[in-house]
N, C-alpha and C positions, 0 to 999 in steps of 0.2 A: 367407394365405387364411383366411377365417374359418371357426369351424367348420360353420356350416350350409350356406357352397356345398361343401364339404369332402363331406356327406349326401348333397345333391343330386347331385352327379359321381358319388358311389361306385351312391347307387342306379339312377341312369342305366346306369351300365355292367352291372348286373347284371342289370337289368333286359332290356338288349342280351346279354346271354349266359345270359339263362333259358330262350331257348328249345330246345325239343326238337331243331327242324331247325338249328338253328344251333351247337347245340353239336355238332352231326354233321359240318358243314362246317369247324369247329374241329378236332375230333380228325384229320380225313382231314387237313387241311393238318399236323398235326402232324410230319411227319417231311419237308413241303417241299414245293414250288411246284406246284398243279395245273390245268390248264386247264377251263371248266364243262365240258365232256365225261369228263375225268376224274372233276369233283364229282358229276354227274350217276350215272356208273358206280359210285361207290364209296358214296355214299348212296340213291341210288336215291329222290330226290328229282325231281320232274318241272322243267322247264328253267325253265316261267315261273315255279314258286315258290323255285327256289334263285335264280334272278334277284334277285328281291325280296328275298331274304334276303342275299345278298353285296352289295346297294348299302346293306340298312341296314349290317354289319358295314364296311363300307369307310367310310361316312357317321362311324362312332363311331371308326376311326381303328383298329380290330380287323383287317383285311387290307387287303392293298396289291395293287398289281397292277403288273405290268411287260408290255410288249406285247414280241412277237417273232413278228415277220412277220406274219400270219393268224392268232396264236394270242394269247390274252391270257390269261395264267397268273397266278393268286392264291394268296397266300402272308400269314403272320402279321407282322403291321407289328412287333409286339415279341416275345420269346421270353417275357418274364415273362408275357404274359399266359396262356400254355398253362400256364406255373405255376401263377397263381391259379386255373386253370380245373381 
């Protein structure tokens, strides 16, 4: 990879974890899988702007989701990343 998409990627991503609300649905997932009623409860973010915020962090490959049943729980796609965070 050369160095300049090397730039681009890295400031993408930080770019994707600069924000206020999203570094909030990052730490809550920290310790593992939450459903948006839990993100909701524990950031106190309103539903349609954590929406918007969990499709960009899913979009960047930042959380994952798994369905069960009625519930659709998101959780951190990689553990390094709450490292760099």
């Amino acid at each position: 990879m050369k160095k300049n998409n090397f730039y681009v990627l890295h400031a993408d991503v930080c770019k994707t974890l600069s924000n206020p609300r999203r570094q909030a649905v990052i730490d809550s997932l920290r310790h593992g899988s939450l459903t948006v009623n839990d993100l909701i409860e524990k950031t106190g973010i309103p539903q349609a702007n954590l929406s918007q915020h969990l499709a960009i962090l899913r979009t960047k490959g930042v959380v994952r989701t798994k369905k069960e049943g009625n519930h659709v729980y998101y959780s951190m796609s990689n553990p390094k990343i709450l490292e760099a965070y």
